[in-house]
C-alpha positions in Angstrom: -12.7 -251.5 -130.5 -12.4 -254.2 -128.7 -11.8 -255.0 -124.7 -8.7 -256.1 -124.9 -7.7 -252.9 -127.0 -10.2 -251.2 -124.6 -8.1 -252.5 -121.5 -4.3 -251.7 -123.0 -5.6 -247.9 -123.5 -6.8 -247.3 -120.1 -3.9 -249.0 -118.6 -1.5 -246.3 -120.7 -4.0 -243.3 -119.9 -3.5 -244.5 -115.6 0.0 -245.6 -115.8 1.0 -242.7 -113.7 -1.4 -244.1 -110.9 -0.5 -247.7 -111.8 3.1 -246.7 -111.0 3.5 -247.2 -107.2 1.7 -250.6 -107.4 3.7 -252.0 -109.9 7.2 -250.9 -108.3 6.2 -252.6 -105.4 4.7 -255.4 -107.2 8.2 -255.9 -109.2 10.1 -255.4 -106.1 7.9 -258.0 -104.0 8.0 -260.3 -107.1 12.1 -260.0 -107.0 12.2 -260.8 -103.0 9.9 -263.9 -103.8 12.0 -265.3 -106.8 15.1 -265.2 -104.8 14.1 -266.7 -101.6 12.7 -269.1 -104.1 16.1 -269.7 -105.5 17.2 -270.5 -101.7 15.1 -273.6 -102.3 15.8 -275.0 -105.9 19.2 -273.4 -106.5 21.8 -276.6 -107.3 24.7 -274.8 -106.6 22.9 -273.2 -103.5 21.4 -275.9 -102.1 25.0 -278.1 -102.2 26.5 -275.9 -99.6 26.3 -278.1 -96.4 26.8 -275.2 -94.2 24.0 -273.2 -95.4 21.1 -276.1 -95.5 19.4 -274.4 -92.3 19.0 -271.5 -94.4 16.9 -273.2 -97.1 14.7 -274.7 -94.4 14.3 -271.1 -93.3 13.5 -269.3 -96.3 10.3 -271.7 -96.6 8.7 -269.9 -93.9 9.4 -266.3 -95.3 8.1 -267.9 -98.6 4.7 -268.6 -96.3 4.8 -265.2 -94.8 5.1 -263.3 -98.4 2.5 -265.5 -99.5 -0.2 -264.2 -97.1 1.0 -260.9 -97.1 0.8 -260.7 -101.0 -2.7 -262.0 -101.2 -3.5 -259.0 -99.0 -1.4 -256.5 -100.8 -2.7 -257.4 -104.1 -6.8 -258.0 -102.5 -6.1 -254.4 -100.9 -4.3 -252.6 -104.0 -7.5 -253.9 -106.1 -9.9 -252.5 -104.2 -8.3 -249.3 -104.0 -8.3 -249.1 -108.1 -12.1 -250.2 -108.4 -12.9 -247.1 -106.1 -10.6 -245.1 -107.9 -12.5 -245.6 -111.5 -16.1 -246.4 -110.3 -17.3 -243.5 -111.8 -15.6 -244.4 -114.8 -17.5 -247.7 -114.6 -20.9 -246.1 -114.1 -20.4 -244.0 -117.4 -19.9 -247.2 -119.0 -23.3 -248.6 -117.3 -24.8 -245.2 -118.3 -23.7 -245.7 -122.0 -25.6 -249.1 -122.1 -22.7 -250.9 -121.2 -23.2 -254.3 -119.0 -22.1 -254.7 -116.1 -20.2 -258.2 -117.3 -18.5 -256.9 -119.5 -17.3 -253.6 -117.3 -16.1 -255.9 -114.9 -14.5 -258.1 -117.3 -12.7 -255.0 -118.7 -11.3 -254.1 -115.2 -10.2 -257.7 -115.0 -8.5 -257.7 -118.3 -6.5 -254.0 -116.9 -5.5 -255.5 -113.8 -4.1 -259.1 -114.9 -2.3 -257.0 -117.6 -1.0 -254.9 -115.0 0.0 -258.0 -113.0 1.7 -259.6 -116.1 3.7 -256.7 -116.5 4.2 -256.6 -112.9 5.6 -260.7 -112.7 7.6 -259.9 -116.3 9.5 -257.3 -114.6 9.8 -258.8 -111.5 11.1 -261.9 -113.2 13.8 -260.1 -114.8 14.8 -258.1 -112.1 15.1 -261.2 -110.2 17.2 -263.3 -112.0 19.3 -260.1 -112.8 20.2 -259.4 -109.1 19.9 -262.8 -107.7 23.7 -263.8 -108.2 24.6 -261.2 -105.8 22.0 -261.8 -103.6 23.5 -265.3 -103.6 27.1 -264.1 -103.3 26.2 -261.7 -100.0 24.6 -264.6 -98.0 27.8 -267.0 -98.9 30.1 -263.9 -97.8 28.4 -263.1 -94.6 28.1 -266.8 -94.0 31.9 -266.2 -94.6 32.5 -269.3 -96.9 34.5 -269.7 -99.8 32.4 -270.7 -102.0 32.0 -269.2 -105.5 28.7 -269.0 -106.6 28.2 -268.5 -110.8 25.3 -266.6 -112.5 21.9 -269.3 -112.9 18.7 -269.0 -113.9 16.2 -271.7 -111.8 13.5 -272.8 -113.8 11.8 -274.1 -111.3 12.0 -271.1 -109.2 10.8 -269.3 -112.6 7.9 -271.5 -112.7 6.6 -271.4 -109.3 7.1 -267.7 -108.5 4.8 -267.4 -112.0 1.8 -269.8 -110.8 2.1 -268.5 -107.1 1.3 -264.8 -108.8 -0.8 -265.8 -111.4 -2.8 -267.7 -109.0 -3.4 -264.8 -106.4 -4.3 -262.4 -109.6 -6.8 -264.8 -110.8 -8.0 -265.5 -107.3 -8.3 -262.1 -106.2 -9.8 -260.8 -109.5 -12.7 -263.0 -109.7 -13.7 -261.6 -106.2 -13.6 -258.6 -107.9 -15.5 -259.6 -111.1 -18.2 -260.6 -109.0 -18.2 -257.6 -106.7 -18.8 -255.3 -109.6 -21.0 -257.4 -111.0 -23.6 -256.6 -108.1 -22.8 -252.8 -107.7 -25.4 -250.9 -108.0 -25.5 -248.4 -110.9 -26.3 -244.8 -109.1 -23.4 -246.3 -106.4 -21.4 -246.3 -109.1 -21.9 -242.8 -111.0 -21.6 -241.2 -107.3 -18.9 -243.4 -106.1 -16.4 -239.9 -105.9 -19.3 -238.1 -103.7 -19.7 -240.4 -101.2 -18.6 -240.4 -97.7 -18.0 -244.1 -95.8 -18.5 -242.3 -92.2 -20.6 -243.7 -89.5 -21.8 -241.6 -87.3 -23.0 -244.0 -84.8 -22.4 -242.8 -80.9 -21.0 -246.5 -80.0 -17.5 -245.6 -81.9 -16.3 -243.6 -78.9 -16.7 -246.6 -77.0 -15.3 -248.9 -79.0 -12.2 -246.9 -79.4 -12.1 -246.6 -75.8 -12.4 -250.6 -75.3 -9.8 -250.9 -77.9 -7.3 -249.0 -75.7 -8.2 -251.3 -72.7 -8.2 -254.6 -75.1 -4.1 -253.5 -76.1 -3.6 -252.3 -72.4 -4.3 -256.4 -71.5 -2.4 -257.8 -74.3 0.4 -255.2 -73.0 -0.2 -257.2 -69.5 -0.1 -260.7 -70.7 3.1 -260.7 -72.7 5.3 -258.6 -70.1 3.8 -260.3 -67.0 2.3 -264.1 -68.8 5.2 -265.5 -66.2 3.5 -264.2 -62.9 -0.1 -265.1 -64.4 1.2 -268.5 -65.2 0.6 -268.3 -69.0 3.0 -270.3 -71.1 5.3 -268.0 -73.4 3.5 -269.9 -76.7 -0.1 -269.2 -75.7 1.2 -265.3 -74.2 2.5 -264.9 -77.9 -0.8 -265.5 -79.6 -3.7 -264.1 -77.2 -1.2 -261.2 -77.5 -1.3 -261.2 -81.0 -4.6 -261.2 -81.0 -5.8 -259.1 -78.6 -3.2 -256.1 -80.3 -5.2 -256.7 -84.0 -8.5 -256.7 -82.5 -7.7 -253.7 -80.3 -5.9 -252.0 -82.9 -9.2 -251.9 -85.3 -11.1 -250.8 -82.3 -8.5 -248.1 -81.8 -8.8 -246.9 -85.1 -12.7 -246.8 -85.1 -13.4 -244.3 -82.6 -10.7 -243.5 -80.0 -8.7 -240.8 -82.4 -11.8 -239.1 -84.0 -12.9 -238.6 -80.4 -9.4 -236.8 -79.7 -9.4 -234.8 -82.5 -13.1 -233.9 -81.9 -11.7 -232.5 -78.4 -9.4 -230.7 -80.2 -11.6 -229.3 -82.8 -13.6 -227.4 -79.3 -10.6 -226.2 -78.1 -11.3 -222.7 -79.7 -7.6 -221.4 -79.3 -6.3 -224.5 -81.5 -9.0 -224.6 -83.7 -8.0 -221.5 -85.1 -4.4 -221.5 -85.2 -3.0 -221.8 -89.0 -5.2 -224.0 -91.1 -5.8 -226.2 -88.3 -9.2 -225.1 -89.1 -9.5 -226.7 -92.5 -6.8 -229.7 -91.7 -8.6 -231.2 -88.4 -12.2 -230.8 -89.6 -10.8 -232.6 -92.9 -8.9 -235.5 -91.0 -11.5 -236.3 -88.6 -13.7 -237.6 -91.8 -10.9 -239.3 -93.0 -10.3 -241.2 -89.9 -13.7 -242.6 -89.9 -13.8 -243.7 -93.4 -10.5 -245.3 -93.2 -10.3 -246.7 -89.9 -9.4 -250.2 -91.5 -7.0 -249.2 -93.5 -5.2 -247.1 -90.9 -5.1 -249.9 -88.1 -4.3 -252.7 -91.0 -1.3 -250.1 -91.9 -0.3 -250.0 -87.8 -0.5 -253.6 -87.8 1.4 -254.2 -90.6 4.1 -251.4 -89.6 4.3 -253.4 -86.0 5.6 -256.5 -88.2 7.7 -254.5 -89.8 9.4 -253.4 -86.7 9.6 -256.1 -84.5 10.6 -259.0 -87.5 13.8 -256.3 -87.4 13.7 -256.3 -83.8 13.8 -259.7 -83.3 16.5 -260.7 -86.5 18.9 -257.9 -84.6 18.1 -259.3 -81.3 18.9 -262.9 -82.7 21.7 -261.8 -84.0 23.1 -260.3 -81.1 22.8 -263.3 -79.1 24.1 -265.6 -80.8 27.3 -263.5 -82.2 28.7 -263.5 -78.8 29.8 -266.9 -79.7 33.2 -266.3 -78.3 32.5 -264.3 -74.9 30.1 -266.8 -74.4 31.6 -270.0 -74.9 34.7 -268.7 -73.7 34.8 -266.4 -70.7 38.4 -267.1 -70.1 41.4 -268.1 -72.4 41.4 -271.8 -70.2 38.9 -273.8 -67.9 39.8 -276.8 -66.5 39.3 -278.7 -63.1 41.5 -278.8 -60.4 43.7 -282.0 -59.4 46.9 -282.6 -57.7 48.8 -281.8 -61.3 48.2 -278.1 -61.4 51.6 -277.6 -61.8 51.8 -278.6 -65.6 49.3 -276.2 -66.2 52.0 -273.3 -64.3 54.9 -274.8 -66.6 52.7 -275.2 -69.9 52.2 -270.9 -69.2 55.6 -270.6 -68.3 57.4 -272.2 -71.7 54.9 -271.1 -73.7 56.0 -267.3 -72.0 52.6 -266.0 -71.8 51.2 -263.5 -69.6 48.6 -264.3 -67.0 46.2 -261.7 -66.5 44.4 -263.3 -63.7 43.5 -266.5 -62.2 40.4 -267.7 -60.5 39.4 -270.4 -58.8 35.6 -271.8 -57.4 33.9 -274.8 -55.7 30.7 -276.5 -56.7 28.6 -279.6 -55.6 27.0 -281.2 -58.6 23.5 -282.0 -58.1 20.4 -284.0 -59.5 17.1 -282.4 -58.5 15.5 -284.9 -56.9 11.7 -285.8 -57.3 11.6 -285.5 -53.8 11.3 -281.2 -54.8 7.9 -279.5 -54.5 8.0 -278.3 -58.0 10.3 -279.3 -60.7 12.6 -276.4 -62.9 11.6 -277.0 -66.8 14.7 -278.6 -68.5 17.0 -279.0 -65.9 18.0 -282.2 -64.1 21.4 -281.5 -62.9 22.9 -278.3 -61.0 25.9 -276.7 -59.6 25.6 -275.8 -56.5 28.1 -273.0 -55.0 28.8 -270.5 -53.0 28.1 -266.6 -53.0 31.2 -265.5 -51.8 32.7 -267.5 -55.1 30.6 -265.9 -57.2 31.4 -262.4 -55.5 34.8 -263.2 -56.3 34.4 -263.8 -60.2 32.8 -260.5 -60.7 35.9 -258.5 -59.6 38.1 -260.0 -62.5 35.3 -259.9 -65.1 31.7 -257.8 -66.3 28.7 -260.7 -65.3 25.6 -260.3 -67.3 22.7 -259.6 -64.5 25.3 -259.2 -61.7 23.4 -256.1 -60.5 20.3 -257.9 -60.2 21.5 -261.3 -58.5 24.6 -260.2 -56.6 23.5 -256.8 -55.1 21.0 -258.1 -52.9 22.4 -260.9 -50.0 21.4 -264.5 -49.7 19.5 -265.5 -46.5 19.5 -269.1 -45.0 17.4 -271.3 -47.3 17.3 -268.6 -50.5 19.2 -269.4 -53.5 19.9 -267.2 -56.5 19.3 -269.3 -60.0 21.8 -269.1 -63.1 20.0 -270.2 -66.2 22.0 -270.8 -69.2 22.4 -269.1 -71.8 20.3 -271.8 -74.1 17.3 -271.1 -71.4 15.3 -268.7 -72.5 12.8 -266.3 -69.3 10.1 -268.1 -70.7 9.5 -270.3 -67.5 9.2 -269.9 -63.8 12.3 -270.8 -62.3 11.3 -269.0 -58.9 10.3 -272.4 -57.2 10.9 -274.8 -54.3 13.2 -277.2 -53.7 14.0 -279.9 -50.9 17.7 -280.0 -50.8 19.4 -282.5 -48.4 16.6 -282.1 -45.5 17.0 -278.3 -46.6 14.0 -276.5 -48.3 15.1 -273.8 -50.4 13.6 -271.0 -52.2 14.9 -269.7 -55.5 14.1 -266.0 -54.7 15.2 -264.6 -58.1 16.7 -266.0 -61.4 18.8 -264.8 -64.1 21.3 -265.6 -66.8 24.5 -265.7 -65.4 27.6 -266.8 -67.5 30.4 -267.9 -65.0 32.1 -270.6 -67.1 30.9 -270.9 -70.5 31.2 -273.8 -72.2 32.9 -275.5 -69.7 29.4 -275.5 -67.8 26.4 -275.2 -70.3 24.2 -276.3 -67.0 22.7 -274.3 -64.7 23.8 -272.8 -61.1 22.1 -272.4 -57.7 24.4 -270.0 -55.7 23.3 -270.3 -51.8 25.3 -268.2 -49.1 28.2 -269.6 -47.6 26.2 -271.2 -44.9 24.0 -272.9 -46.5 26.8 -274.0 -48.9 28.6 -275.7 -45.6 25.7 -277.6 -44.7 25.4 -279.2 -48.2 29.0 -279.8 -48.5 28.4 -281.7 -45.6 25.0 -283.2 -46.1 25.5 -284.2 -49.9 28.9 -286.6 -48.7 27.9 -289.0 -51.7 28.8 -285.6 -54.1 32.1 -285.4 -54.7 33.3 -281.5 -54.5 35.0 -280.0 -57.5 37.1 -277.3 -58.5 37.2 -275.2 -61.1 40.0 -273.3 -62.1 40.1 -270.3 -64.8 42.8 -268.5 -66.5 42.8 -265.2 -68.9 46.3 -264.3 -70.3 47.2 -261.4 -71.5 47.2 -262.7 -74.7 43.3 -264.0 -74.6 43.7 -266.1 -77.8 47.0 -267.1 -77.8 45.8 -270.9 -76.2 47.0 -273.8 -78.7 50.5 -274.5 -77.6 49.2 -274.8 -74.0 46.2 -276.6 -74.4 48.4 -278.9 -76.4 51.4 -279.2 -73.5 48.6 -279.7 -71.3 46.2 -282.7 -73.1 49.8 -284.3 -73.5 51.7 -284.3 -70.3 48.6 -285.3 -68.2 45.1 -286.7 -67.8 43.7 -282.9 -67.2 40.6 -281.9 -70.0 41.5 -278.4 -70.5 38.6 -276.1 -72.2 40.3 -273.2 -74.2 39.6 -270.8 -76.7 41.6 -271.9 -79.4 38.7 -274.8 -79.8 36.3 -272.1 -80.4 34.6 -272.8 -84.1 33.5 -269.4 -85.4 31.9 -271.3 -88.4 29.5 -272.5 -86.2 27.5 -269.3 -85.8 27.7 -268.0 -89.9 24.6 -269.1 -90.4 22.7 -266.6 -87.8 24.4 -263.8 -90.1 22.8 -265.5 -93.0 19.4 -265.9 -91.3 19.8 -262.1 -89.9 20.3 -260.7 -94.2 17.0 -262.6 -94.5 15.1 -261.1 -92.2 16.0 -257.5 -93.2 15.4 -258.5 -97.3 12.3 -259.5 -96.6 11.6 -256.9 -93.8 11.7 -254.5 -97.1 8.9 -255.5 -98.8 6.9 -254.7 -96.0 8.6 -250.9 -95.7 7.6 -251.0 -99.7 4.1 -251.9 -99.4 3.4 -249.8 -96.5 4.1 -247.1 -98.1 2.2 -247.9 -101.0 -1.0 -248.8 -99.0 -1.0 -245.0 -97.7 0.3 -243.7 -100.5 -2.8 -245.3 -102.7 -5.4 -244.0 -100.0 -4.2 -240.6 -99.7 -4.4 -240.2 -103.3 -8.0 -241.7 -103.8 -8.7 -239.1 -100.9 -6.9 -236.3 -102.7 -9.3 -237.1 -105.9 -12.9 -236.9 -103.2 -10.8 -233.2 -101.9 -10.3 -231.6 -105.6 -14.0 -230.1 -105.9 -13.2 -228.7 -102.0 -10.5 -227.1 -102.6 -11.5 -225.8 -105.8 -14.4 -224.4 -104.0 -11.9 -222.8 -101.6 -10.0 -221.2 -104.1 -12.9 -219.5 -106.0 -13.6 -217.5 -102.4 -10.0 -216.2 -102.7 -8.5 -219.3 -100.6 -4.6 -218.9 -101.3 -2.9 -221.9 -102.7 -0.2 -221.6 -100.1 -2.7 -222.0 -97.1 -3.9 -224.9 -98.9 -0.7 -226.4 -99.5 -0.2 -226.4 -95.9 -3.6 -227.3 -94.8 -2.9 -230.6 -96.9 0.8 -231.1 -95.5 -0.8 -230.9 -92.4 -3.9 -233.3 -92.9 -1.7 -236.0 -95.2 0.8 -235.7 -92.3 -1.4 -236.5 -89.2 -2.8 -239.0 -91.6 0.5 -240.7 -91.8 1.4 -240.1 -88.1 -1.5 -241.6 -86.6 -0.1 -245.7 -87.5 3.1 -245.3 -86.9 2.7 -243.7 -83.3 1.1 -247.0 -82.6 3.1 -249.6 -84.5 6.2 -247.9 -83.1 4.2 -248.4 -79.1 3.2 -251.8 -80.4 7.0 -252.8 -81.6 8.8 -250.9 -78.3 6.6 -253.4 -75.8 7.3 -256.5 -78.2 11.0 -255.9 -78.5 11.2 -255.3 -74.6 9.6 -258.7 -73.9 12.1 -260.1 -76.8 14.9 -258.4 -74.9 13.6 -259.7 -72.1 13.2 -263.0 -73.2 16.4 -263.6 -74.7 18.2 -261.2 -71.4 19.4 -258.4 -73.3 19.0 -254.9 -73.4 17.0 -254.1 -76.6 16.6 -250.4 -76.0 19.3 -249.5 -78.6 18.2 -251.9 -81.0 14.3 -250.6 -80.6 15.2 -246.8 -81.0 18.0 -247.4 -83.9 14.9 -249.6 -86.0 12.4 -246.9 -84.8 15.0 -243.9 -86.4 15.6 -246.3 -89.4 12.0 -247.0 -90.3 10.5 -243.2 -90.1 13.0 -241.4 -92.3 12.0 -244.1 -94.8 8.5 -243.5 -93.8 8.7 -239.6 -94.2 10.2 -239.7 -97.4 6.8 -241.5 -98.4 4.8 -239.0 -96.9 6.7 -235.8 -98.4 5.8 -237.8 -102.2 2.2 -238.8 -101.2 1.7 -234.7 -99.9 2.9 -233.8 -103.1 0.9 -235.7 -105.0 -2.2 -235.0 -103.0 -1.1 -231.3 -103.5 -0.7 -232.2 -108.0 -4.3 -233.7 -107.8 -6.1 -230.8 -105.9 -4.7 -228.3 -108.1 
């Protein structure tokens, strides 16, 4: 018989194991094709409105690149442990070593082939209305017609030919130096180290995520640009993760394994002593699974977030139904509301002082030159005809002589210092607290320094060079009924009117767009996870059968072990999430944060979303732990 014949029979006798890798290599291999097609697509990549989105779905090409080398790299490993023993019969049979590992090469390219074929197929099959959603959420009216893009076809082929190849070579060669009692034992062995430093380290991995916690919720006030905070906190959360996972939860569960009363309540008995190896000999896996799961999590986070933010378009750029400054020939404004018979549902009126910060200031404020500056009471009064983002944080606390409040725009992100310094007109004032603040929309996409009314007169005074401006706002009853006026308006005088009838709602399709890709993709990371613990619970479940088998020869009930293995698969499965779902809650604050909004919602909706996905995996993994042990 020969290897290749060899290789086709063992992949039909383990298809059953086979099966969770290759639906979420046919599923991965479908996400990749399309966001391929995102790139090469003619008909796709003609839509002028949607080139931003092809620019975009390079990057998530990048990131399923790198997460697919690990996925497949991890998934192989996991299926050389799984037939080792396998292989050592082989060895024991006078088999060489070569050509065992070229025989487990041979399985898994055929596997992968299989996989890509599928994958293929599935691709092209669904990517028209892949396609057709992004144009329709991107609400265009474009149609788009059924296509298959070769040279999507092509590269999506090499890509995954090129990380089988790569990652089984490694492989190949790691086989190739296994030793030969290793591998005729390979089921018997236990990975755990008992070395006494692994409390400690799990202990320092707690107080390595504790910093990381501190520098990207406080990198502001230890004067650590957002950029740099982003990576040291990245890297600080992976490194403390694995230290986490390599002795901090065997030391909790060896507390709880003393504690007499717990100890032998149920099956705990059987279920913690079990887990407590199982932690230890999987420690990477299980912080490489929190990890990944923190991804997950935030990459929704954030693509909600995003979306949220920028689909205020409207509110934002449009606080009122008109803006305009004041002059003497307010009254065409009056008679443009009276014929068009609208009702006003309020007015409002404010003066400002326009502003260059000088270089005369002790410090400058990052990307802004210009200001308005105006008065509290103004302010004050804006907030009793309409809801201000952060009013409860800048207008509930009063302004003393030579404090300012600062409102950043919208566009300026909390990733800089704005609490600074400046020499106004003689007068040094400090910036006391700082916060997005939307009083006029478009009509003012700079930012505003709001002083008390005192300090306001002495500027007004001071600053005679500035000419004093007011702005007036209107909201009718009808909010977007604007045309007809703005129109009166721009043609019975010289006034530049700012209303909501200009408002392009186009303009902000493409975040929907964006937003679709970051969930799609978000899924093959919900997939894999799965898979990943799936994979290691069973390889675990095939190490348990001679334990269990022991245990029922005593008179152990199968129904005591069923739940002893619900139990043990289930704090198996609890353990990454509890952190990737800590992990995810402080990095969608800070995004929240970032971006001033209130994430909390978003966070516990995700959270929700992700763990009945992620129970339905573990029910089938306890399942099939429970088939195995049987």
């Amino acid at each position: 018989m020969s290897f290749f014949k060899l290789s086709f029979m063992n992949l039909k006798q383990n298809l059953k194991n086979y099966g969770m890798y290759i639906f979420s290599m046919l599923f991965s291999i479908i996400v990749f094709y399309n966001f391929m097609t995102l790139m090469f697509s003619k008909q796709f990549t003609q839509i002028q409105d949607l080139a931003t989105i092809s620019s975009v779905s390079g990057m998530c090409i990048f990131v399923l690149f790198i997460f697919f080398v690990f996925f497949i790299s991890y998934s192989s490993s996991f299926f050389i442990e799984q037939r080792k023993k396998e292989f050592g019969i082989y060895t024991f049979m006078g088999v060489e070593n070569n050509k065992i590992a070229l025989l487990f090469a041979q399985e898994g390219l055929l596997i992968g082939l299989i996989s890509l074929v599928g994958g293929l197929i599935g691709g092209v099959l669904v990517n028209k209305v892949f396609l057709m959603t992004l144009v329709k959420i991107s609400k265009l009216s474009v149609v788009m017609k059924f296509e298959v893009s070769k040279e999507s076809l092509i590269t999506t082929a090499i890509v995954f030919i090129g990380i089988l190849l790569f990652v089984f070579i490694i492989e190949y060669i790691k086989l190739l130096r296994t030793d030969i009692s290793k591998l005729i034992n390979a089921t018997n062995i236990y990975q755990s180290d008992n070395s006494k430093n692994k409390t400690l380290q799990g202990l320092l991995g707690v107080i390595i995520i504790a910093f990381a916690y501190i520098v990207i919720l406080k990198y502001t006030k230890l004067n650590i640009p957002f950029p740099v905070a982003i990576i040291l906190t990245v890297i600080m959360v992976i490194v403390g993760t694995m230290f986490l996972f390599k002795g901090f939860f065997t030391f909790i569960i060896s507390k709880i394994i003393k504690n007499k009363k717990i100890l032998y309540n149920g099956t705990n008995i059987l279920s913690f002593n079990n887990i407590i190896f199982r932690i230890r000999d999987n420690n990477k896996t299980l912080a490489q699974v929190a990890v990944l799961i923190t991804c997950c999590l935030t990459s929704i986070i954030v693509s909600i977030t995003m979306k949220s933010l920028f689909t205020q378009g409207k509110e934002a750029e449009y606080p009122y139904s008109m803006t305009y400054i004041s002059n003497s020939n307010d009254d065409i404004v009056d008679n443009a509301i009276k014929i068009s018979k609208e009702e006003v549902k309020y007015k409002l009126s404010a003066e400002f002082i326009p502003y260059s910060i000088s270089s005369n200031s002790k410090e400058k404020i990052p990307y802004i030159d210009d200001v308005w500056i105006m008065k509290y009471s103004d302010v004050e009064n804006i907030s009793k005809f309409r809801k201000l983002e952060n009013e409860d944080k800048l207008l509930k606390r009063e302004l003393k002589d030579n404090e300012a409040f600062f409102a950043i725009p919208g566009a300026l992100i909390n990733a800089f210092d704005f609490k600074v310094n400046l020499n106004i007109a003689g007068k040094n004032v400090k910036i006391v607290d700082a916060h997005t603040l939307n009083l006029f929309g478009r009509f003012n996409e700079g930012a505003v320094l709001i002083v008390n009314d005192d300090d306001y007169r002495y500027f007004s005074e001071k600053l005679s060079d500035a000419k004093i401006s007011q702005v007036k706002a209107i909201t009718l009853e009808n909010f977007d009924n604007t045309s007809k006026i703005s129109e009166y308006i721009k043609n019975s005088s010289d006034i530049e009117v700012y209303s909501v009838d200009n408002f392009d709602e186009n303009s902000y399709n493409f975040i929907n767009s964006i937003y679709f890709m970051g969930l799609f993709m978000s899924l093959v990371f919900v997939v894999s996870v799965g898979s990943i613990m799936y994979f290691k619970c069973i390889s675990d479940a095939s190490k348990d059968k001679k334990r269990f088998d022991t245990l029922r020869k005593i008179g152990t009930g199968q129904e005591y072990i069923n739940k002893a293995i619900f139990k043990q698969v289930g704090i198996f499965f609890l353990l990454p999430i509890l952190i990737a779902i800590v992990h995810s809650s402080v990095a969608g604050y800070a995004i929240s944060k970032l971006f001033n909004q209130d994430g909390r919602l978003v966070i516990l909706v995700t959270v929700v979303a992700f763990s009945i996905i992620y129970s339905a995996y573990y029910l089938i993994t306890a399942k099939k732990y429970i088939d195995i042990t049987k």
